[in-house]
FIKOLZA-1660 file (N, C-alpha, C; in steps of 0.1 Angstrom, whole numbers, plus 5000, padded with zeros to 4 digits):
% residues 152
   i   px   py   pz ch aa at
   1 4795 5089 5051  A  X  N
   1 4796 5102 5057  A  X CA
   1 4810 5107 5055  A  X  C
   2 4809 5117 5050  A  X  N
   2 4827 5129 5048  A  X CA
   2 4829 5132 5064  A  X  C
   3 4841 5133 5060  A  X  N
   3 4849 5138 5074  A  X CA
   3 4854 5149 5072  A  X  C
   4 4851 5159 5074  A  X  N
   4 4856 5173 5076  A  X CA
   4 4875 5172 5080  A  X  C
   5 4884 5182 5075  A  X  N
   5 4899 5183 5081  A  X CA
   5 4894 5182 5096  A  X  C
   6 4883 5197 5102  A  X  N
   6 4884 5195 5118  A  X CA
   6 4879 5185 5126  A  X  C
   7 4869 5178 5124  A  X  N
   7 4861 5167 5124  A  X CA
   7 4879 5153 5126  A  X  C
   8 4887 5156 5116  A  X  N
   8 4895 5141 5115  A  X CA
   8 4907 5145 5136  A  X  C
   9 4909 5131 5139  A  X  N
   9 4920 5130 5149  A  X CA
   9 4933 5134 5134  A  X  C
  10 4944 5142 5139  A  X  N
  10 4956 5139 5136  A  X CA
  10 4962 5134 5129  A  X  C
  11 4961 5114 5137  A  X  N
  11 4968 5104 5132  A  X CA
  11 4956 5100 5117  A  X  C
  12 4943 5105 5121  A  X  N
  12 4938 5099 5108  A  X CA
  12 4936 5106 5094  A  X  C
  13 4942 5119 5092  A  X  N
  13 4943 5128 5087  A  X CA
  13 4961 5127 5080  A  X  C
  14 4966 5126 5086  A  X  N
  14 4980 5118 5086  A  X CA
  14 4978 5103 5077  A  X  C
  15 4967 5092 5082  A  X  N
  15 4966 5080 5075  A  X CA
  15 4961 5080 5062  A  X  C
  16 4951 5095 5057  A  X  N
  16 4945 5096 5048  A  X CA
  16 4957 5103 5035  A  X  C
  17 4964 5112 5045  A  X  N
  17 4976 5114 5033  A  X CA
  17 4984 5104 5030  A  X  C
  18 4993 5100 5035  A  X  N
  18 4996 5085 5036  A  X CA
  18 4996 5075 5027  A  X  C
  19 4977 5072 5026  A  X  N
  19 4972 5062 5019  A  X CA
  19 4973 5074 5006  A  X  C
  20 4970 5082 5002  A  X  N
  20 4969 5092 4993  A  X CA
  20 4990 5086 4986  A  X  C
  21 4995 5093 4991  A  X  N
  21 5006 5085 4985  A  X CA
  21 5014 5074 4983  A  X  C
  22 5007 5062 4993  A  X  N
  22 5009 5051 4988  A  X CA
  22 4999 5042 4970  A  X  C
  23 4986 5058 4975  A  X  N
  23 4987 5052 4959  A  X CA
  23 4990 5056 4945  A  X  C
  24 4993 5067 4947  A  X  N
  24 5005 5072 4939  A  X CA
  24 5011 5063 4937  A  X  C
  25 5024 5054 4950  A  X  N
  25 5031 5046 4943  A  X CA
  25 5026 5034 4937  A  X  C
  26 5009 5028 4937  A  X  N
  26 5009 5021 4930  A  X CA
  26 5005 5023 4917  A  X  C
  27 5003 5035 4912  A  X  N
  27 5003 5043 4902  A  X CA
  27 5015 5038 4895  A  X  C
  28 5024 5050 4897  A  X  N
  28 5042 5045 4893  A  X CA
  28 5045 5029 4892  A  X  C
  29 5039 5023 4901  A  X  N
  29 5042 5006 4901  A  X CA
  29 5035 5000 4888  A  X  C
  30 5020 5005 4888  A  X  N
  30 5018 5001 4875  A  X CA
  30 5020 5005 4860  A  X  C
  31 5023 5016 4859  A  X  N
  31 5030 5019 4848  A  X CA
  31 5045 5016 4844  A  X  C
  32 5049 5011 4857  A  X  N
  32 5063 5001 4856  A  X CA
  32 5060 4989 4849  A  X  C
  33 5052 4985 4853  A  X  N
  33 5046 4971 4848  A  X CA
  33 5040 4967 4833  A  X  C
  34 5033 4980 4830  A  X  N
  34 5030 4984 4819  A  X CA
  34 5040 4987 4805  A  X  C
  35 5051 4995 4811  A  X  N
  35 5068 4995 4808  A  X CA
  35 5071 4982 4806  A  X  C
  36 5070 4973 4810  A  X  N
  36 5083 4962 4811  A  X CA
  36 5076 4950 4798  A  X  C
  37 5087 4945 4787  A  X  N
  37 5100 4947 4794  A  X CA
  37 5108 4961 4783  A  X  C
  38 5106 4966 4778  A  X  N
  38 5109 4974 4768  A  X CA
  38 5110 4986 4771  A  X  C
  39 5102 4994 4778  A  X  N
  39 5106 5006 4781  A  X CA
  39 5105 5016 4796  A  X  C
  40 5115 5004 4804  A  X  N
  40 5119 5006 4818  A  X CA
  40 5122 5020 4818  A  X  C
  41 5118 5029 4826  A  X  N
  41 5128 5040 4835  A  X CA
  41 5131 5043 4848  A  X  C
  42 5140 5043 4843  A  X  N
  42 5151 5040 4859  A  X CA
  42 5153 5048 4867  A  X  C
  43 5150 5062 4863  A  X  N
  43 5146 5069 4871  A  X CA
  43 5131 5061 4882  A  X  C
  44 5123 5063 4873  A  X  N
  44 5109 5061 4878  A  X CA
  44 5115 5044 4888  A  X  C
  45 5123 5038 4888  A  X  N
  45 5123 5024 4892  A  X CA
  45 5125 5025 4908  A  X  C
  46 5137 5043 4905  A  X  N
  46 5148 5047 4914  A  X CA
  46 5136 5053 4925  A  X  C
  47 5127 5058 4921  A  X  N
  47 5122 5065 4931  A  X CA
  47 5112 5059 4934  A  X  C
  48 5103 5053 4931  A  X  N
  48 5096 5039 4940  A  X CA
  48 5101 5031 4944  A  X  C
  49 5116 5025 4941  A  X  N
  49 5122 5018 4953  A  X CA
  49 5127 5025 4965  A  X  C
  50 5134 5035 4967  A  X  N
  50 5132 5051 4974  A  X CA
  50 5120 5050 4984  A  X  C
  51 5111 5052 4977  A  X  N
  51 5099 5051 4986  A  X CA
  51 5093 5046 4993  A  X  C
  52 5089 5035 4984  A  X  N
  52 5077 5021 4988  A  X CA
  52 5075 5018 5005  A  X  C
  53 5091 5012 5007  A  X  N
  53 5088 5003 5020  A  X CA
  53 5086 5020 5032  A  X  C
  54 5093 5029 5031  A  X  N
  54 5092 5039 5045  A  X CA
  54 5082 5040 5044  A  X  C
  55 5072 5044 5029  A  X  N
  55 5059 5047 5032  A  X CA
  55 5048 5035 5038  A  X  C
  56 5047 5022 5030  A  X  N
  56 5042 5011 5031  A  X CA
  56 5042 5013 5050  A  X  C
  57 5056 5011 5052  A  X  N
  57 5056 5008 5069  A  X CA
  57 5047 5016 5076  A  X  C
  58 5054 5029 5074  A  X  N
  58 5042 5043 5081  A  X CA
  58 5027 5041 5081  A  X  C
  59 5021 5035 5071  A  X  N
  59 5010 5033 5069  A  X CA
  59 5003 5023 5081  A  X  C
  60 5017 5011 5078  A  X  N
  60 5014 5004 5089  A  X CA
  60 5010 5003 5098  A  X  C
  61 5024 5012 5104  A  X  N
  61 5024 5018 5118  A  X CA
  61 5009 5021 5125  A  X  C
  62 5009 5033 5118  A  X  N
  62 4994 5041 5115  A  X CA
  62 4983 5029 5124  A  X  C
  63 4978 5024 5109  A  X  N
  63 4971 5015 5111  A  X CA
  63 4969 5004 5121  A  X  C
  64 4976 4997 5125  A  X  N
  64 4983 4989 5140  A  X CA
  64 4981 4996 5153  A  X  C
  65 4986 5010 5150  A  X  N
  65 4981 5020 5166  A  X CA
  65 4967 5029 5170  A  X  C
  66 4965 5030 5153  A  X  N
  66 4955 5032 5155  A  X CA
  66 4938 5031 5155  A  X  C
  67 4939 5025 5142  A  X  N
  67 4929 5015 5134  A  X CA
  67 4921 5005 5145  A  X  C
  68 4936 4994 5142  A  X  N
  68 4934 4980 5149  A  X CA
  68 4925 4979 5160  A  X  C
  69 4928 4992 5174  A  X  N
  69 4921 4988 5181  A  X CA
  69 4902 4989 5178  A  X  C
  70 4896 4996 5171  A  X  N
  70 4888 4996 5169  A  X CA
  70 4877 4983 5165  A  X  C
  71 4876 4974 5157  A  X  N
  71 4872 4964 5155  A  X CA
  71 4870 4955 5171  A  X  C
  72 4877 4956 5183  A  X  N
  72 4877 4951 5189  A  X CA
  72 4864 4954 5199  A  X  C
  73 4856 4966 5195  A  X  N
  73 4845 4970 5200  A  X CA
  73 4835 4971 5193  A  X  C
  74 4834 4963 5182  A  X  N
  74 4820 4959 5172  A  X CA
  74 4820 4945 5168  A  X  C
  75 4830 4938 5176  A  X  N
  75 4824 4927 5174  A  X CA
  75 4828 4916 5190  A  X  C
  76 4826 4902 5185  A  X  N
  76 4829 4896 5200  A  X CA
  76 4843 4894 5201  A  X  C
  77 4851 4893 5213  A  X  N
  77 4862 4893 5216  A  X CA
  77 4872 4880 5202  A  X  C
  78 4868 4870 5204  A  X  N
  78 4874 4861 5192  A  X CA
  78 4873 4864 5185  A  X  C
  79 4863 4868 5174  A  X  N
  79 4856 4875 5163  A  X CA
  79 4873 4884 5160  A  X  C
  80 4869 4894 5166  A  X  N
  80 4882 4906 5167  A  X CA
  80 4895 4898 5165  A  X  C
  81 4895 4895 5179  A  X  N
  81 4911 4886 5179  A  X CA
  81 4915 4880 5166  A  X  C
  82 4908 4872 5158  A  X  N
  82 4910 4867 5147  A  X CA
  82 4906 4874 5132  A  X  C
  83 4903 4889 5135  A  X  N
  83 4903 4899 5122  A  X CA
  83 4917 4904 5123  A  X  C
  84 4924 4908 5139  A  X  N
  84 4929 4916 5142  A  X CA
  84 4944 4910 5138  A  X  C
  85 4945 4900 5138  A  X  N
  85 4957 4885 5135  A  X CA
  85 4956 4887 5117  A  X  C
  86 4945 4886 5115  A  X  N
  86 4946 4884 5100  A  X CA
  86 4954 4895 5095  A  X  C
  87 4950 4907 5100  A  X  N
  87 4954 4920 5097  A  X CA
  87 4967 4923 5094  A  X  C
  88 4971 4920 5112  A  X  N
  88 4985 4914 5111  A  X CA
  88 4996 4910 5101  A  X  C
  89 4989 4899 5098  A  X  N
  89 4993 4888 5089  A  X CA
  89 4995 4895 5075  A  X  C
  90 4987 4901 5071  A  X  N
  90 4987 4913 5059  A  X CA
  90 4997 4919 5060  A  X  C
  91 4995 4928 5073  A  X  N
  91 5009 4937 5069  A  X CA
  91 5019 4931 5064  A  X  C
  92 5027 4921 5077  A  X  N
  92 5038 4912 5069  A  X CA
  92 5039 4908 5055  A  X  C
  93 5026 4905 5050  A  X  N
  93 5029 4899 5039  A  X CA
  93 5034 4912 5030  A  X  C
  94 5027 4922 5033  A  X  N
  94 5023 4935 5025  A  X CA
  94 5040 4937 5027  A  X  C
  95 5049 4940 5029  A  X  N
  95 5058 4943 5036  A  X CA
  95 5071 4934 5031  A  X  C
  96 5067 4919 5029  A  X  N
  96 5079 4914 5027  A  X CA
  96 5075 4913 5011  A  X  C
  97 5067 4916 5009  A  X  N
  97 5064 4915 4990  A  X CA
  97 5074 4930 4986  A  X  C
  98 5070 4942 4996  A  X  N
  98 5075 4954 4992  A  X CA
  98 5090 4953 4990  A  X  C
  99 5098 4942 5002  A  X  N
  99 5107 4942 4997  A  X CA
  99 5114 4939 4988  A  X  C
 100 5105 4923 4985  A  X  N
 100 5114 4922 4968  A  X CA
 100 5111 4932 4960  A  X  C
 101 5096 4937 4958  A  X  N
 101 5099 4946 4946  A  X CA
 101 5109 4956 4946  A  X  C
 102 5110 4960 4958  A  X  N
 102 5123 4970 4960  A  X CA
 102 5136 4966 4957  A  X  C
 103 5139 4953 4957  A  X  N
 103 5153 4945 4950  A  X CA
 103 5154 4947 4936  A  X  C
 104 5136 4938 4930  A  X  N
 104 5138 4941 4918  A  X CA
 104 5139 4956 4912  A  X  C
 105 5130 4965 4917  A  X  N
 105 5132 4978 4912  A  X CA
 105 5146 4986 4909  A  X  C
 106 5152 4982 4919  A  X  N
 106 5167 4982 4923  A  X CA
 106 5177 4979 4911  A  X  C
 107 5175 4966 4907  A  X  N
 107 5185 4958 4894  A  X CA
 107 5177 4968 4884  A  X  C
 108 5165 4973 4881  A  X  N
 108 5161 4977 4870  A  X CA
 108 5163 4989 4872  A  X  C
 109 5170 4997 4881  A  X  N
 109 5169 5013 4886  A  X CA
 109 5186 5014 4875  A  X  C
 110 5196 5005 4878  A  X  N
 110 5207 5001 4876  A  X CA
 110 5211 4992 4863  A  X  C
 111 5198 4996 4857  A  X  N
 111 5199 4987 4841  A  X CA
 111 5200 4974 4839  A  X  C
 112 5198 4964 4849  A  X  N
 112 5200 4951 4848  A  X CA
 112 5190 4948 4841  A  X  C
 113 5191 4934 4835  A  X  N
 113 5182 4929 4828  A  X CA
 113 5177 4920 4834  A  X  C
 114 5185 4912 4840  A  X  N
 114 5186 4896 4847  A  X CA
 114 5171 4896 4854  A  X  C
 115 5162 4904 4853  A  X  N
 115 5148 4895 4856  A  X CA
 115 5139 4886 4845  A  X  C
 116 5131 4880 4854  A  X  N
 116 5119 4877 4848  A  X CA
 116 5109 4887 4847  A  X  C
 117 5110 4889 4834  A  X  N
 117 5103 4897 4827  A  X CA
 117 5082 4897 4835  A  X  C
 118 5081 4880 4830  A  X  N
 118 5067 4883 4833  A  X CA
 118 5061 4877 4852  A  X  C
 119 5076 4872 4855  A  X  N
 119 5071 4875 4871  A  X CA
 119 5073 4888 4874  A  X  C
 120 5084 4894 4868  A  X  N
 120 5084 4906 4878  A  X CA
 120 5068 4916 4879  A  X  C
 121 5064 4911 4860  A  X  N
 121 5050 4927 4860  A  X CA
 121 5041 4919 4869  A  X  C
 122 5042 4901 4872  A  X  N
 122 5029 4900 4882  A  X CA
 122 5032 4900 4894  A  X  C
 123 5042 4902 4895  A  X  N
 123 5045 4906 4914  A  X CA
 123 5043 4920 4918  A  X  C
 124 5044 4931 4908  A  X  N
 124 5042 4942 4909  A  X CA
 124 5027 4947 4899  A  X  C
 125 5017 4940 4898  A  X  N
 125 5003 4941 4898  A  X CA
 125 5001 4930 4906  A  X  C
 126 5003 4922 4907  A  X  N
 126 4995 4917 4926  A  X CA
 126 4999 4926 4937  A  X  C
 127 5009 4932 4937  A  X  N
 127 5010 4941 4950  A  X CA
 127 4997 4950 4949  A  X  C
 128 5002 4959 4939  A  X  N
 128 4995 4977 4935  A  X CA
 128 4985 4968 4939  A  X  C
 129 4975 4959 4928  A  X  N
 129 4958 4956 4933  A  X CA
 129 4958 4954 4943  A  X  C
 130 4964 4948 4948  A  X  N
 130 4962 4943 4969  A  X CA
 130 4965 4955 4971  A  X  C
 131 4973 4965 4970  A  X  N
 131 4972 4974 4983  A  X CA
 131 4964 4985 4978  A  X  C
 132 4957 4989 4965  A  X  N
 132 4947 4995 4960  A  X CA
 132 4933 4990 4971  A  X  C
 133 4931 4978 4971  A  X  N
 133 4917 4968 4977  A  X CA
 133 4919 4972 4994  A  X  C
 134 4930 4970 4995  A  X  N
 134 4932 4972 5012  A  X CA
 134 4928 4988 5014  A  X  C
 135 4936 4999 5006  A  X  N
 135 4933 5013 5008  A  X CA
 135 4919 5017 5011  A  X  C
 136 4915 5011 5002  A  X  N
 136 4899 5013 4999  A  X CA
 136 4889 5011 5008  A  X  C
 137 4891 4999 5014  A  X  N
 137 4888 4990 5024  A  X CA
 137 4888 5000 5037  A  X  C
 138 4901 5001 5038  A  X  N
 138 4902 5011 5052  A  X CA
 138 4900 5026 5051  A  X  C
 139 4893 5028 5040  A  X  N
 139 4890 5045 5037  A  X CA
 139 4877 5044 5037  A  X  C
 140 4872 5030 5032  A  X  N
 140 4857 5034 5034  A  X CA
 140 4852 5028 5052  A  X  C
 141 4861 5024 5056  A  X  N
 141 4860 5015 5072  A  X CA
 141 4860 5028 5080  A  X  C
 142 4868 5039 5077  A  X  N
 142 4873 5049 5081  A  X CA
 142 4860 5065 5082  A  X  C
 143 4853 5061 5066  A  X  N
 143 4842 5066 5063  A  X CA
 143 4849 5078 5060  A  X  C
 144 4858 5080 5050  A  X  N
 144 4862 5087 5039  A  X CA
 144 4856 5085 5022  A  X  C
 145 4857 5094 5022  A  X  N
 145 4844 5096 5010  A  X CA
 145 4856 5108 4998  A  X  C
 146 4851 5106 4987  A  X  N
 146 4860 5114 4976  A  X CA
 146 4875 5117 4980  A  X  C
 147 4878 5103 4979  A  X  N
 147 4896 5106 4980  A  X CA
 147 4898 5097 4968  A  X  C
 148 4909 5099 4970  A  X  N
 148 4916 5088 4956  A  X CA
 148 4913 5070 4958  A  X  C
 149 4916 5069 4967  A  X  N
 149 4914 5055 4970  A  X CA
 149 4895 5052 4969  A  X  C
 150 4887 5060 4959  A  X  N
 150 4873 5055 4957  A  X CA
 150 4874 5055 4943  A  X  C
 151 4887 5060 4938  A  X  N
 151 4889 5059 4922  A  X CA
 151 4891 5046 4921  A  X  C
 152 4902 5036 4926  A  X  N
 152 4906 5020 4925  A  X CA
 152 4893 5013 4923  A  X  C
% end
């Protein structure tokens, strides 16, 4: 079922843009990846490291205040408790990944070479696919219908 603009709360209308530009950045992320190691731009490195983590977090936020509590009324209390934890547990992870790429993006915004070449493209295609899967996930949980995140 589509959700009409009037039909959305606010905050979820907000989550839907949001997720709309976090995948943009895994867009940019993957054609970094696709770049490397030969034809980095540092521009492009400059402004997804720029970005990533304020938006990543906002998302978060979002999600945590808003989202989270829901699950806790379709299923049984432990059930929840332990989706709700796992969730959790995502973010963080989601979150401390964003930061190294933001380090690495960083040395490569700045012309360094000094990475690994083929860790860095798979730390930055394990992110993008994880947070492409996650988007998706919570867009169709959300019961959003023709956005970007049904393209992934």
């Amino acid at each position: 079922m589509s959700k009409s603009k009037s039909d959305c709360p606010r905050w979820l209308a907000e989550l839907n843009r949001r997720h709309t530009r976090l995948l943009m950045l895994c867009d940019m992320l993957e054609n970094i990846a696709d770049s490397l190691p030969r034809h980095v731009t540092p521009a492009l490195c400059r402004t997804v490291a720029t970005s990533l983590k304020p938006e990543l977090d906002r998302v978060c936020e979002i999600e945590e205040l808003f989202c989270f509590p829901y699950p806790t009324g379709l299923a049984e209390a432990h059930a929840s408790s332990e989706t709700l934890c796992r969730m959790c547990r995502e973010h963080e992870g989601d979150r401390a990944a964003a930061e190294e790429i933001v380090r690495t993006l960083t040395k490569l915004a700045h012309g360094r070479k000094d990475v690994n070449w083929d860790a860095t493209g798979y730390m930055l295609r394990s992110f993008f696919v994880g947070v492409r899967r996650h988007v998706a996930n919570e867009q169709c949980m959300l019961g959003f219908s023709g956005t970007q995140a049904s393209r992934h």
